[in-house]
CHARMM-style PDB file with segment names, atoms N, HN, CA, C and O in Angstrom:
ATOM      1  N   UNK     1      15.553  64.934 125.668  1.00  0.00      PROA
ATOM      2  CA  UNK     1      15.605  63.491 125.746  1.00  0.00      PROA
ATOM      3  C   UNK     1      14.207  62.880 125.839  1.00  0.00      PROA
ATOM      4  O   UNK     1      14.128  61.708 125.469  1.00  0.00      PROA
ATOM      5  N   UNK     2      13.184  63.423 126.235  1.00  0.00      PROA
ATOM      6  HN  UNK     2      13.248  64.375 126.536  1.00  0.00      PROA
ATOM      7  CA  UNK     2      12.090  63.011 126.948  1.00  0.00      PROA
ATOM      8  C   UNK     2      11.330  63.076 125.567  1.00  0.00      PROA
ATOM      9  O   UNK     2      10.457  62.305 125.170  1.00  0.00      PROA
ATOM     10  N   UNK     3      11.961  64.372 124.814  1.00  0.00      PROA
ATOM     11  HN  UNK     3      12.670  64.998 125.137  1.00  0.00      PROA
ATOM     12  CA  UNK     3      10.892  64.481 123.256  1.00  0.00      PROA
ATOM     13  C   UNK     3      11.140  63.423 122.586  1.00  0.00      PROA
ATOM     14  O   UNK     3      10.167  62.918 122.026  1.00  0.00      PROA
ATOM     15  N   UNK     4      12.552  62.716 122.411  1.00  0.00      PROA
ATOM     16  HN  UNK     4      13.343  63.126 122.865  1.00  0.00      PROA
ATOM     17  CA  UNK     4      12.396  61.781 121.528  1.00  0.00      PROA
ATOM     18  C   UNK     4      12.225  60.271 122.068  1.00  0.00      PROA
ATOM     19  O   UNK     4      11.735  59.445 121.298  1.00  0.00      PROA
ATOM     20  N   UNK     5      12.655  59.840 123.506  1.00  0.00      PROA
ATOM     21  HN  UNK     5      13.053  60.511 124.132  1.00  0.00      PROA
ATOM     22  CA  UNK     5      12.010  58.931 123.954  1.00  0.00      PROA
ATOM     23  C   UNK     5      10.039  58.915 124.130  1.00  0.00      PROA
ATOM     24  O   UNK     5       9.380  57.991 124.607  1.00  0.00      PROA
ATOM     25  N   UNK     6       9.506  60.225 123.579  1.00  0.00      PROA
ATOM     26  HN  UNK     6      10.040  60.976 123.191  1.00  0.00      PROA
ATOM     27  CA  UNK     6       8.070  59.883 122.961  1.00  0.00      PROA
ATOM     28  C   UNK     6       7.897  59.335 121.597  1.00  0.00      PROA
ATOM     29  O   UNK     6       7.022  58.532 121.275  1.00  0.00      PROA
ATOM     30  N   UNK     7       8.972  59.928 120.680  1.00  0.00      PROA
ATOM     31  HN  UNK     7       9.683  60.581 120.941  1.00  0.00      PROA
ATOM     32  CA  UNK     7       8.375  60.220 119.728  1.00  0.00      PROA
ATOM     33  C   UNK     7       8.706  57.904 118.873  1.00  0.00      PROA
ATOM     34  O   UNK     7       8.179  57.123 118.080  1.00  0.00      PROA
ATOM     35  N   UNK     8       9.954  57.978 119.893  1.00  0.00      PROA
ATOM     36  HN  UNK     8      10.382  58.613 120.537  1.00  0.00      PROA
ATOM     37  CA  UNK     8      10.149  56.077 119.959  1.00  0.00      PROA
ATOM     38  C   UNK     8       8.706  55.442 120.398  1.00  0.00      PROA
ATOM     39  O   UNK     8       7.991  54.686 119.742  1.00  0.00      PROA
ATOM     40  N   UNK     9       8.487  56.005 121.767  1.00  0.00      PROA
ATOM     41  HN  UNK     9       9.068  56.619 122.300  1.00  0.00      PROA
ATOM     42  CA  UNK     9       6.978  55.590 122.035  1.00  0.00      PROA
ATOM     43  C   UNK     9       6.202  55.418 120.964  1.00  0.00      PROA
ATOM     44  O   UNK     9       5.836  54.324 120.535  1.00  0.00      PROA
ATOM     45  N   UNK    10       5.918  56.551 120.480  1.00  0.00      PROA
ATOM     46  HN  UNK    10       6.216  57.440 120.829  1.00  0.00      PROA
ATOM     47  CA  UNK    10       4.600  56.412 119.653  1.00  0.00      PROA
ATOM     48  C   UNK    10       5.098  55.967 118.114  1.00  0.00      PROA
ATOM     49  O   UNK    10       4.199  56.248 117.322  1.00  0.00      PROA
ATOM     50  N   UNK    11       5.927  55.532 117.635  1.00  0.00      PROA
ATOM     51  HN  UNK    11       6.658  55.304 118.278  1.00  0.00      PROA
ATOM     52  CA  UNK    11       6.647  54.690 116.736  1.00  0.00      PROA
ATOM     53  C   UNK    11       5.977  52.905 117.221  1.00  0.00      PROA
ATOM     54  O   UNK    11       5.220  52.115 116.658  1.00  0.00      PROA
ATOM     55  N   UNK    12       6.694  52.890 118.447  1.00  0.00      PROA
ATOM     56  HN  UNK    12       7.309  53.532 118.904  1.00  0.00      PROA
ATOM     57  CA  UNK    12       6.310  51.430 119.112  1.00  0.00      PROA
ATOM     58  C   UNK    12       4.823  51.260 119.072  1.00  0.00      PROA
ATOM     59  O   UNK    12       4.435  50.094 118.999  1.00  0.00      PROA
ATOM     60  N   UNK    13       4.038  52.080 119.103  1.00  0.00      PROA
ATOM     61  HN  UNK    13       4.353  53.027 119.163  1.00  0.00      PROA
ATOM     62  CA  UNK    13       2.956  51.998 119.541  1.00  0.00      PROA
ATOM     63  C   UNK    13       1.782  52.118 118.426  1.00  0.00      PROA
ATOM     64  O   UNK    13       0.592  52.150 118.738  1.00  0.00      PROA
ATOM     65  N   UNK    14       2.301  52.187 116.965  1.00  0.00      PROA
ATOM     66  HN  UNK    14       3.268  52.161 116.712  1.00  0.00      PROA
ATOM     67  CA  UNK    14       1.840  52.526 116.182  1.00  0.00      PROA
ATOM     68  C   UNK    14       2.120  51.220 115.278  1.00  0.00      PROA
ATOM     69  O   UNK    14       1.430  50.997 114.283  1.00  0.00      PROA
ATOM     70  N   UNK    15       3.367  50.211 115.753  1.00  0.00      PROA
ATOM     71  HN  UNK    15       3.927  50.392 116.561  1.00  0.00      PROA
ATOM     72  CA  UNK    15       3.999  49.541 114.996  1.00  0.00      PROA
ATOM     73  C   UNK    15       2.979  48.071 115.712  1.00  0.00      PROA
ATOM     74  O   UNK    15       2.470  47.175 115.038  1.00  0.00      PROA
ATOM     75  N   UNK    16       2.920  48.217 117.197  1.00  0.00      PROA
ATOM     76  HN  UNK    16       3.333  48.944 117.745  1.00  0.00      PROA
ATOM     77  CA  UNK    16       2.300  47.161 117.919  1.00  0.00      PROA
ATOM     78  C   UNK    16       1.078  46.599 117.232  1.00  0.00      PROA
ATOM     79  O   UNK    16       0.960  45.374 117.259  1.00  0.00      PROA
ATOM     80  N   UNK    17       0.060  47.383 116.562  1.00  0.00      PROA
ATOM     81  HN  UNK    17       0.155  48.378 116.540  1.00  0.00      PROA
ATOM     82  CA  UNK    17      -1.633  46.658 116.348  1.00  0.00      PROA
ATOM     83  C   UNK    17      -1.102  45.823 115.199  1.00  0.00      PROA
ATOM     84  O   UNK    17      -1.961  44.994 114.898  1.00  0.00      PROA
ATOM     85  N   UNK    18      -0.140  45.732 114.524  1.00  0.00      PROA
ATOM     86  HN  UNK    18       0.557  46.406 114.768  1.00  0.00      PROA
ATOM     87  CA  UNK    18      -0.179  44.640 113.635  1.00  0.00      PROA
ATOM     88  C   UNK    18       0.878  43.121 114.163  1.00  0.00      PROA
ATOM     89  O   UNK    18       1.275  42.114 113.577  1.00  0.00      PROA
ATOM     90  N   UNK    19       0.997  43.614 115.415  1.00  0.00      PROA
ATOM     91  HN  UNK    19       0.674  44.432 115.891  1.00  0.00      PROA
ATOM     92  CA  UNK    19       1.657  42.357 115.758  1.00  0.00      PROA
ATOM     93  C   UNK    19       0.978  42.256 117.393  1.00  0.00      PROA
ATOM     94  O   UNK    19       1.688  42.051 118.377  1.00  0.00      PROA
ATOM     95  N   UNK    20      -0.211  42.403 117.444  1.00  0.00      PROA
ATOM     96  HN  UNK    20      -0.789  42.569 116.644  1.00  0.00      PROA
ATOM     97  CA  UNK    20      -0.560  42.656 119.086  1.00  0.00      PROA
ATOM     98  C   UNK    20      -0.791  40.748 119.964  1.00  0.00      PROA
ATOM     99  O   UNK    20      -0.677  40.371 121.131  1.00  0.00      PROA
ATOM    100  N   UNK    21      -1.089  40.129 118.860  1.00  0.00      PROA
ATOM    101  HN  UNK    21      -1.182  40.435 117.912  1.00  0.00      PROA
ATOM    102  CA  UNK    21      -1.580  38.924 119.137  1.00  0.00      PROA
ATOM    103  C   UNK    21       0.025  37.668 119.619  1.00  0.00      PROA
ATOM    104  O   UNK    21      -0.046  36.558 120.146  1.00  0.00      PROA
ATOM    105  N   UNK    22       1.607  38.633 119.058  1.00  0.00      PROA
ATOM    106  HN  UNK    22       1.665  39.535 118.630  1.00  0.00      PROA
ATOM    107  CA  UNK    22       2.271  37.895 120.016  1.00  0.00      PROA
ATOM    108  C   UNK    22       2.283  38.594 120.977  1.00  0.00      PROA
ATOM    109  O   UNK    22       1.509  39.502 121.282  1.00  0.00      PROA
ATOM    110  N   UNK    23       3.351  38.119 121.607  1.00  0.00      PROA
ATOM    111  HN  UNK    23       3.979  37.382 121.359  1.00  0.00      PROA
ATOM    112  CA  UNK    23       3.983  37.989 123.299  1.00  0.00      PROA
ATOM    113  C   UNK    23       4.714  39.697 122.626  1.00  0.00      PROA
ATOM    114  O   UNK    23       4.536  40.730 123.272  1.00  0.00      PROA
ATOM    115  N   UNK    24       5.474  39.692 121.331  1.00  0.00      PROA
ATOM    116  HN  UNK    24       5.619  38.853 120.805  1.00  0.00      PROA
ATOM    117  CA  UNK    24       6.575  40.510 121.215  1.00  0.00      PROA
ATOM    118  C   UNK    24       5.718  41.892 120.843  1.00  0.00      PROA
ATOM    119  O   UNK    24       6.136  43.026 121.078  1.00  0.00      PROA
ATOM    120  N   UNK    25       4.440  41.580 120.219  1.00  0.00      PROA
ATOM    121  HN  UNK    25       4.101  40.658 120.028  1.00  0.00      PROA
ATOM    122  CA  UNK    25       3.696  42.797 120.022  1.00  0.00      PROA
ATOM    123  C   UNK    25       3.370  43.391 121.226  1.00  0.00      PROA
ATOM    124  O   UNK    25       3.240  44.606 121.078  1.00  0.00      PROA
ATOM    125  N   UNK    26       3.176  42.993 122.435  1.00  0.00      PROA
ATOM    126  HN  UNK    26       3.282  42.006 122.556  1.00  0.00      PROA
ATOM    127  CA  UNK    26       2.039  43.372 123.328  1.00  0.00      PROA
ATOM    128  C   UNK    26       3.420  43.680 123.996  1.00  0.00      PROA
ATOM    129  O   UNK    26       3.339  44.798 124.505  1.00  0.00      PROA
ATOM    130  N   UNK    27       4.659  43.128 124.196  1.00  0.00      PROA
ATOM    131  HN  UNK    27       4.725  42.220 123.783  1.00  0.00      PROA
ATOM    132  CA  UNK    27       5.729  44.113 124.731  1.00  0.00      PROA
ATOM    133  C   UNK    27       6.616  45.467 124.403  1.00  0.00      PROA
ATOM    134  O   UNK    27       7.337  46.142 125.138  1.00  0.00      PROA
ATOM    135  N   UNK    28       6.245  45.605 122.878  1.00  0.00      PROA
ATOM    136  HN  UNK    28       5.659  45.057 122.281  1.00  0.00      PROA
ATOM    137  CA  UNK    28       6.460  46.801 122.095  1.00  0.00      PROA
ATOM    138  C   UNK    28       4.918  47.545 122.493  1.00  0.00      PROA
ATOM    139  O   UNK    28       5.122  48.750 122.642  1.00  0.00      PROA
ATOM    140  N   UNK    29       3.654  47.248 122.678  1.00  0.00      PROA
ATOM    141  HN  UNK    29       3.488  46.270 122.556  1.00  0.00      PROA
ATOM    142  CA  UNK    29       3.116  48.297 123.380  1.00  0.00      PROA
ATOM    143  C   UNK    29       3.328  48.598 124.658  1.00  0.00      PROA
ATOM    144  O   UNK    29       3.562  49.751 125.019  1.00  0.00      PROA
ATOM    145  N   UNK    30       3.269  47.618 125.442  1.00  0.00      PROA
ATOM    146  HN  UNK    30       3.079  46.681 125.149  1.00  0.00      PROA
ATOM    147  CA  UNK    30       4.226  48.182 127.037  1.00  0.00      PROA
ATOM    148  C   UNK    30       5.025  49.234 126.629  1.00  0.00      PROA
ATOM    149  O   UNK    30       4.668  50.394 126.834  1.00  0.00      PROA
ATOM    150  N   UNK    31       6.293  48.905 125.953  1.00  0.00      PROA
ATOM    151  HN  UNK    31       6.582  47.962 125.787  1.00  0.00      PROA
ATOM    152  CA  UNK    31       7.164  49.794 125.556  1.00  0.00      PROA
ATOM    153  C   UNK    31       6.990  51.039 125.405  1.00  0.00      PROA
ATOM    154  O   UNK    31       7.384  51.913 126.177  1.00  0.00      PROA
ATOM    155  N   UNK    32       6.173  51.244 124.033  1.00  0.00      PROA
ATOM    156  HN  UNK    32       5.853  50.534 123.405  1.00  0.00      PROA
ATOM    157  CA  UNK    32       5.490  52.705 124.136  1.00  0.00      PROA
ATOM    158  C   UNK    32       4.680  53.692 125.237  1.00  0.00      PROA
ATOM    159  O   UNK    32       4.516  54.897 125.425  1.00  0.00      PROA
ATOM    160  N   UNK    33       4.293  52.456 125.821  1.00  0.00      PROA
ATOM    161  HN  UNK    33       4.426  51.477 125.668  1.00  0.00      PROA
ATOM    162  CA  UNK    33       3.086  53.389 126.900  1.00  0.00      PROA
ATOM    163  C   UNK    33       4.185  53.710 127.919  1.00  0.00      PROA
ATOM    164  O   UNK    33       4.174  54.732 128.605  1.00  0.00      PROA
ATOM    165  N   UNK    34       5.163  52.737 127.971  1.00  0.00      PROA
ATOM    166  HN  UNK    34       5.172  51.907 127.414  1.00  0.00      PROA
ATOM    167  CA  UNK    34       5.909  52.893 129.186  1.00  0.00      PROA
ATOM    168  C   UNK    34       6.664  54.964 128.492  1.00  0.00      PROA
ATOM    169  O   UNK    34       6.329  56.036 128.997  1.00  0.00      PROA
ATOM    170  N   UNK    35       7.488  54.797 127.494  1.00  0.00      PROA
ATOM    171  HN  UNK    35       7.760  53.926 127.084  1.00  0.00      PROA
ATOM    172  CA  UNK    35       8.087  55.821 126.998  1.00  0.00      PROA
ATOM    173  C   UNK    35       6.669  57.116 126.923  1.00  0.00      PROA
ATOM    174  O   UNK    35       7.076  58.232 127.246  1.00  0.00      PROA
ATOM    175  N   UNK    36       5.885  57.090 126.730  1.00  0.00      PROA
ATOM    176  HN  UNK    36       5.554  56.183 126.467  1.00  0.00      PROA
ATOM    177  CA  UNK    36       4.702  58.006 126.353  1.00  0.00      PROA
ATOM    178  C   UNK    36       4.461  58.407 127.734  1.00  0.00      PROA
ATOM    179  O   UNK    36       4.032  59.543 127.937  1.00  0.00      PROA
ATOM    180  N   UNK    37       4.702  57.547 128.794  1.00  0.00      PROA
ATOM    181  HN  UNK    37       5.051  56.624 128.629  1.00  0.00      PROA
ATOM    182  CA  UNK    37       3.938  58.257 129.990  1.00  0.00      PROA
ATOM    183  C   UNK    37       5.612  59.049 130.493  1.00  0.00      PROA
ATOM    184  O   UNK    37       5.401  60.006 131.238  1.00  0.00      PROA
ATOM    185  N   UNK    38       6.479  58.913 130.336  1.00  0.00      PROA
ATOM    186  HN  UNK    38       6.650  58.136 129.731  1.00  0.00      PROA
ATOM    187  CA  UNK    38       7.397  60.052 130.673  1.00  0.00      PROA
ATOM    188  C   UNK    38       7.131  61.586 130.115  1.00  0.00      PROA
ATOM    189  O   UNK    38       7.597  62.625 130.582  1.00  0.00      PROA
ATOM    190  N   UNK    39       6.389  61.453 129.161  1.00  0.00      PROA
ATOM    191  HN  UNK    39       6.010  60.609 128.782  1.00  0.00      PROA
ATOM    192  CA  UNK    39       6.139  63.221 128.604  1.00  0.00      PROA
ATOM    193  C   UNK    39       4.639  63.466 128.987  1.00  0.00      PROA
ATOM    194  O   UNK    39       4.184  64.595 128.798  1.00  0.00      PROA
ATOM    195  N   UNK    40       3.731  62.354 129.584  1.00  0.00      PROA
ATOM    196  HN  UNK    40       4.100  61.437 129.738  1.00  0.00      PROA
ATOM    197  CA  UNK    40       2.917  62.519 129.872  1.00  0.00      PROA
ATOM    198  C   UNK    40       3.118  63.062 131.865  1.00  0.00      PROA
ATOM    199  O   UNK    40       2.504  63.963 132.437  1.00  0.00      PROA
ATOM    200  N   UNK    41       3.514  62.709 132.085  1.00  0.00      PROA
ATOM    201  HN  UNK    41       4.013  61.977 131.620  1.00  0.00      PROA
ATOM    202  CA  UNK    41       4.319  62.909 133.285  1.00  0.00      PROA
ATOM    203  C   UNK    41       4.916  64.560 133.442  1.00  0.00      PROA
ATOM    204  O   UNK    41       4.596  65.541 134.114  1.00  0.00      PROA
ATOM    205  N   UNK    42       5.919  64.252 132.457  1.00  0.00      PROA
ATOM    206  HN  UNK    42       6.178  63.455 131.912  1.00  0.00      PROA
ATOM    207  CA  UNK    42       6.233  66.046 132.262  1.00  0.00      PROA
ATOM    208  C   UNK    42       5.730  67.073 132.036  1.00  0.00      PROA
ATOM    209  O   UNK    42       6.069  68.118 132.593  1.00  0.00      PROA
ATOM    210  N   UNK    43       4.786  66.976 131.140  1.00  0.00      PROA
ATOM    211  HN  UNK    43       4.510  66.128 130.688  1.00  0.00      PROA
ATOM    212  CA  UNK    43       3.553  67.851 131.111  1.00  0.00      PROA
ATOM    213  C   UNK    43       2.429  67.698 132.083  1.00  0.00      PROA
ATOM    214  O   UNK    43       1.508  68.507 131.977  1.00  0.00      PROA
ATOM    215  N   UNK    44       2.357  66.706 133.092  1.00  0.00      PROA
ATOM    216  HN  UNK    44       3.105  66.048 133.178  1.00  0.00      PROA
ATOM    217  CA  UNK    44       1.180  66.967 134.288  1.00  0.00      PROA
ATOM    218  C   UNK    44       0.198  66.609 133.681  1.00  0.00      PROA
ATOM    219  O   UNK    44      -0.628  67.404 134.130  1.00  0.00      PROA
ATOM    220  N   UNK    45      -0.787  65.461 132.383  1.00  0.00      PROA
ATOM    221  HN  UNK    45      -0.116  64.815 132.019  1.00  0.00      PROA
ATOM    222  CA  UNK    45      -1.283  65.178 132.276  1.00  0.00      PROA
ATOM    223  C   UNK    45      -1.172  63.575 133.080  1.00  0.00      PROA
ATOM    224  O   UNK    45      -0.583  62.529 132.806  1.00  0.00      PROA
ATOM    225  N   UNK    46      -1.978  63.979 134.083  1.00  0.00      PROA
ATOM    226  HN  UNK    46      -2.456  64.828 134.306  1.00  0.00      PROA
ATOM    227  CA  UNK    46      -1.969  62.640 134.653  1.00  0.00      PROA
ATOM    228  C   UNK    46      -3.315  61.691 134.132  1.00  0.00      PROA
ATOM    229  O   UNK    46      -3.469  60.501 134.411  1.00  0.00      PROA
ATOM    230  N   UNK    47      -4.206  62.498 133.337  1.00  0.00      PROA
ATOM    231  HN  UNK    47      -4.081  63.464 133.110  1.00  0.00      PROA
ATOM    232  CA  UNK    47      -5.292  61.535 132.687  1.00  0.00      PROA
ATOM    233  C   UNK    47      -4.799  60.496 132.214  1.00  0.00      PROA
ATOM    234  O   UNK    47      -5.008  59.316 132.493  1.00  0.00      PROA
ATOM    235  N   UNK    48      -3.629  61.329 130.929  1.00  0.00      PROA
ATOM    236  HN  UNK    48      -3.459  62.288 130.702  1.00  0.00      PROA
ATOM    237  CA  UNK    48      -2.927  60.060 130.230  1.00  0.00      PROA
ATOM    238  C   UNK    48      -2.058  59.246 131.487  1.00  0.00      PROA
ATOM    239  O   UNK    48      -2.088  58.026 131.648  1.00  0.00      PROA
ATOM    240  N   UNK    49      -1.558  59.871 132.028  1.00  0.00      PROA
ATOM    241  HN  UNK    49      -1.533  60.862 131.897  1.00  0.00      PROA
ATOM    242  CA  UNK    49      -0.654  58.820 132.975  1.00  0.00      PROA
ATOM    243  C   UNK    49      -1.321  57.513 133.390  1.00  0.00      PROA
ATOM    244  O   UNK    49      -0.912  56.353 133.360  1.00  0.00      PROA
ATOM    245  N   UNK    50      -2.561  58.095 133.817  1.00  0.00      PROA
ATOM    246  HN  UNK    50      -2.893  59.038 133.842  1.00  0.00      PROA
ATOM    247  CA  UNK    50      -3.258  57.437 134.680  1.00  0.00      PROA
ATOM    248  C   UNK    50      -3.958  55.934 133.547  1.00  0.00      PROA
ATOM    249  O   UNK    50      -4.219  54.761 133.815  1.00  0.00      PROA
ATOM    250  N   UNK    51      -4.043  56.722 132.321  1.00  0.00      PROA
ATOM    251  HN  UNK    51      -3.832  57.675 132.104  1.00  0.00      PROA
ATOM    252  CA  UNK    51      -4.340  55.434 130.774  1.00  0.00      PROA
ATOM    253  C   UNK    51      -3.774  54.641 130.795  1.00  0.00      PROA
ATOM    254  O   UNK    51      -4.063  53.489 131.120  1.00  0.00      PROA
ATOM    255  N   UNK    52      -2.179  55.369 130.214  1.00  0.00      PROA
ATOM    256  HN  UNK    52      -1.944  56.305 129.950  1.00  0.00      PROA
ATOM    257  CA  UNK    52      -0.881  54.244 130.064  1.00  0.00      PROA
ATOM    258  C   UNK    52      -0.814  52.951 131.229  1.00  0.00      PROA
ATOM    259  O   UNK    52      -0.835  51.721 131.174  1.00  0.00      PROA
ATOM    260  N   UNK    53      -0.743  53.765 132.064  1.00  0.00      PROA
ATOM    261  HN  UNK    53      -0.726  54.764 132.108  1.00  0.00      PROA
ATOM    262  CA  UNK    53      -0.197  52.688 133.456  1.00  0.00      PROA
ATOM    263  C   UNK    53      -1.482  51.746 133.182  1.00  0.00      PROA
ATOM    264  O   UNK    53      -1.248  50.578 132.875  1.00  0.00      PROA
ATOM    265  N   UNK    54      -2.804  52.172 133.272  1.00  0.00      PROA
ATOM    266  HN  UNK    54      -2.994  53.121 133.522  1.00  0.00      PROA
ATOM    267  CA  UNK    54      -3.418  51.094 133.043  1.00  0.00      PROA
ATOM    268  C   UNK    54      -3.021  50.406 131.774  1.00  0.00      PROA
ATOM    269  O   UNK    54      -2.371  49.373 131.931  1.00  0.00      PROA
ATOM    270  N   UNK    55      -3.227  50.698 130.812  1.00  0.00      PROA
ATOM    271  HN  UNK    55      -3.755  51.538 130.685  1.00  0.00      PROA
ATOM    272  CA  UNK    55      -2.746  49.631 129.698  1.00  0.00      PROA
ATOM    273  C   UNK    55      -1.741  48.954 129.771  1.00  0.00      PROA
ATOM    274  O   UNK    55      -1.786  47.859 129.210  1.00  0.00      PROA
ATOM    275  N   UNK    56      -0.759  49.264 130.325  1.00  0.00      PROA
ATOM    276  HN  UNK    56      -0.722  50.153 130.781  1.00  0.00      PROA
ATOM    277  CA  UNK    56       0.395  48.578 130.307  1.00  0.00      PROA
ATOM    278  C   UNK    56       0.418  47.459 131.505  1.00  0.00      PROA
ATOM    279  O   UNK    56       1.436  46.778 131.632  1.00  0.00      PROA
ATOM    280  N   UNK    57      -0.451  47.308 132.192  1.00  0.00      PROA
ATOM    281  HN  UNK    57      -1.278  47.861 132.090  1.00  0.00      PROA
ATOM    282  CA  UNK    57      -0.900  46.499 133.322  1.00  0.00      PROA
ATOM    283  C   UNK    57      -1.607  45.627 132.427  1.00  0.00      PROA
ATOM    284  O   UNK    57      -1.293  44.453 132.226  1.00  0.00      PROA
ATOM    285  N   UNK    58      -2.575  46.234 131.890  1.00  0.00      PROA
ATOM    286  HN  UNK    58      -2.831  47.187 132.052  1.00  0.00      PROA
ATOM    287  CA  UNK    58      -3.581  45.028 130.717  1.00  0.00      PROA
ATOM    288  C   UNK    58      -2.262  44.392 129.899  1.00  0.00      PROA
ATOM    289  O   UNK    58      -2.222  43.163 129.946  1.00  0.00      PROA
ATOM    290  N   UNK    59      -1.385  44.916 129.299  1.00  0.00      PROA
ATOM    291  HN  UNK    59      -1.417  45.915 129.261  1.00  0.00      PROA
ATOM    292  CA  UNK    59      -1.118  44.216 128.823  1.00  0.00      PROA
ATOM    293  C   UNK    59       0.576  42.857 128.998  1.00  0.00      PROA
ATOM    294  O   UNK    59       1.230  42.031 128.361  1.00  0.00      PROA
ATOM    295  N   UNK    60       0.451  43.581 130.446  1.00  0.00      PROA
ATOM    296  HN  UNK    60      -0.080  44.251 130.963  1.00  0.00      PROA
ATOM    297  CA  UNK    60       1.291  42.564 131.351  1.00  0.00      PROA
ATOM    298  C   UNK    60       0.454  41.053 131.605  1.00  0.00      PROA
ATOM    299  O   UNK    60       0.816  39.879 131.516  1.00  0.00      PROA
ATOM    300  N   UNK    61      -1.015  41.806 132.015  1.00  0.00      PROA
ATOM    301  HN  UNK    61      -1.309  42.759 132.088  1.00  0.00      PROA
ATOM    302  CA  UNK    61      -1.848  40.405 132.240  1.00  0.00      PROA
ATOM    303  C   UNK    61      -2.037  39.576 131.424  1.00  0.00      PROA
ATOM    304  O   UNK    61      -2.254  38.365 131.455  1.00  0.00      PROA
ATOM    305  N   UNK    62      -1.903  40.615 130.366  1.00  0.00      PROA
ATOM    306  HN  UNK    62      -1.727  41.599 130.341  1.00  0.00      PROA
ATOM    307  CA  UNK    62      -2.720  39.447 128.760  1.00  0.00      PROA
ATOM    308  C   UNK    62      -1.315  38.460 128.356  1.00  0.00      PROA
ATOM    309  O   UNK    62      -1.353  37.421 127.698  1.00  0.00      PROA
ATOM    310  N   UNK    63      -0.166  39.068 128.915  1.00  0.00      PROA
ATOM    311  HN  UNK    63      -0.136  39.913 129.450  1.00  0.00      PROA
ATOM    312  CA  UNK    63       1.196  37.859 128.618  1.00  0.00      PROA
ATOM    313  C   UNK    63       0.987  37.175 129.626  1.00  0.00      PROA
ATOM    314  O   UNK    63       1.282  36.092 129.120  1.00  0.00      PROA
ATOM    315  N   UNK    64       0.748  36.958 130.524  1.00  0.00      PROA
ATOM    316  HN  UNK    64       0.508  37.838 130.935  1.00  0.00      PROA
ATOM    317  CA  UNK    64       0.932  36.373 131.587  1.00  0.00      PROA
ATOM    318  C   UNK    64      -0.016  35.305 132.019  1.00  0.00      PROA
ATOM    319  O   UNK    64       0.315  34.303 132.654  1.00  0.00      PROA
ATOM    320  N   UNK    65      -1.287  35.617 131.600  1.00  0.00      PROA
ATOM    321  HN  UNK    65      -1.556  36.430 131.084  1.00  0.00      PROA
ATOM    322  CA  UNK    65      -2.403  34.622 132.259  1.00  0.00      PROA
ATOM    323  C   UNK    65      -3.512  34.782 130.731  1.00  0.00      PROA
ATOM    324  OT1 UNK    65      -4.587  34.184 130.683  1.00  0.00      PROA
TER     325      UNK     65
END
């Protein structure tokens, strides 16, 4: 389950840079980072963990304020 809720991730996340400038782009990258850090998680790379979560914070802020 975890393989293909990445492989959606990185679909989302590949699909986001051409729509990053709406609201709906920058929540399809949340999306991905959110799905990407579950296999990042599973495998104990917490570098990436530690990426995603930040990005996905950047890009909570960038909707928000």
């Amino acid at each position: 389950m975890i393989g293909f809720a990445s492989w959606v991730g990185a679909i989302c996340l590949m699909v986001a840079p051409f729509m990053i400038d709406t609201v709906e782009g920058k929540a399809l990258a949340i999306l991905g980072l959110s799905l990407l850090t579950l296999q990042s998680l599973q495998t104990k790379c917490y570098n990436l963990t530690l990426l995603n979560i930040t990005g996905i914070l950047g890009y909570v802020y960038s909707i928000y304020f």
